[in-house]
N, C-alpha and C positions, 0 to 999 in steps of 0.2 A: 418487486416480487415480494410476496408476503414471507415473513420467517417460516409458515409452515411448510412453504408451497418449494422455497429452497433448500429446507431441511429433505422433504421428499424427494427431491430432484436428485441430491446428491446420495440416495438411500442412507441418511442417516438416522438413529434411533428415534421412534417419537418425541417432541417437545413436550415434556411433561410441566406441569405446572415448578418441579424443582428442580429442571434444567435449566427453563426459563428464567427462574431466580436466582440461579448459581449465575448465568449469564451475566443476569442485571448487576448480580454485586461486583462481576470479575471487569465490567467495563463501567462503574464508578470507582474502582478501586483502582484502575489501572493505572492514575496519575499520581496515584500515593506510592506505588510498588516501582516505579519509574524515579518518587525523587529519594526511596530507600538506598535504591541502587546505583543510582547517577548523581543525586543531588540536585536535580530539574528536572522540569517535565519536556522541557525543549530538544531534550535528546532524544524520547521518544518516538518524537514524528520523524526524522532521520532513519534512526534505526528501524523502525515499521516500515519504512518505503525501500530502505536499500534492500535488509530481510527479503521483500516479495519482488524483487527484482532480481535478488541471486536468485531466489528461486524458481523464476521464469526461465531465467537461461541456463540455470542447471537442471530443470526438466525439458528445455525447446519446446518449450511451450509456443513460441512465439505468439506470445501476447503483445499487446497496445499498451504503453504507459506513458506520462504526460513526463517528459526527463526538460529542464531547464538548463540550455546551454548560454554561456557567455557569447554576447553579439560584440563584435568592435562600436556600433553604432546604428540604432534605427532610432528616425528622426532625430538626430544628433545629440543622443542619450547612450550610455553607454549602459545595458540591460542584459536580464536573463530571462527572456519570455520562455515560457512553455513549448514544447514541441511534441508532435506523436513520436512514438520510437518504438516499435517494432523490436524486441529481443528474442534472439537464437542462441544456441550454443555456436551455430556457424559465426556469429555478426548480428550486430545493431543496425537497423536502418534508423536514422532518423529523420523527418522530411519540416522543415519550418513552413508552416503554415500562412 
C-alpha cells in the first residue's frame, strides 16, 4: 500500500513534502539514536517487536505476529522457528506451522 494511500486510510494529516523528510531523516537516524541509548543497534530490533507486541495485548487487538518458540528438536536440530501467534488480553494462541 502506497505511504499516501495509508496515511489516508488511518485519517492522518497530509504528507507534505516535510513530513515526508522529517520521516526520512527519523528512520536513517534511527540506528544512531539506538547506539546513543543502548550502545548497539541490536537492541533495537528486540525492543521494536516486544514494544508492538505489548501493544497488541494491551489494546486485544488480536493481532497475527510471527513469535519464535524454542522446539526440543525438528529434524534433530534443536531450533526456534517462527510461529503465527495470535495475541489477546485474554491469551496467546500460537499454532506451529
Amino acid at each position: 500500500m502506497p505511504l499516501e494511500e495509508a496515511a489516508a486510510h488511518r485519517r492522518a494529516p497530509p504528507l507534505t513534502d516535510a513530513v515526508q523528510a522529517r520521516i526520512d531523516e527519523d528512520v536513517r537516524r534511527a540506528a544512531y539514536r539506538i547506539i546513543e541509548g543502548k550502545g548497539a543497534t541490536y537492541y533495537g530490533i528486540g525492543a521494536g517487536g516486544l514494544a508492538r507486541l505489548v501493544a497488541a495485548i494491551g489494546g486485544d487487538e488480536r493481532s497475527v505476529h510471527s513469535v519464535s518458540i524454542m522446539t526440543p528438536e525438528v529434524e534433530g536440530i534443536a531450533t526456534c522457528p517462527p510461529c503465527p501467534c495470535r495475541a489477546s488480553w485474554a491469551k496467546a494462541v500460537c499454532r506451529a506451522t
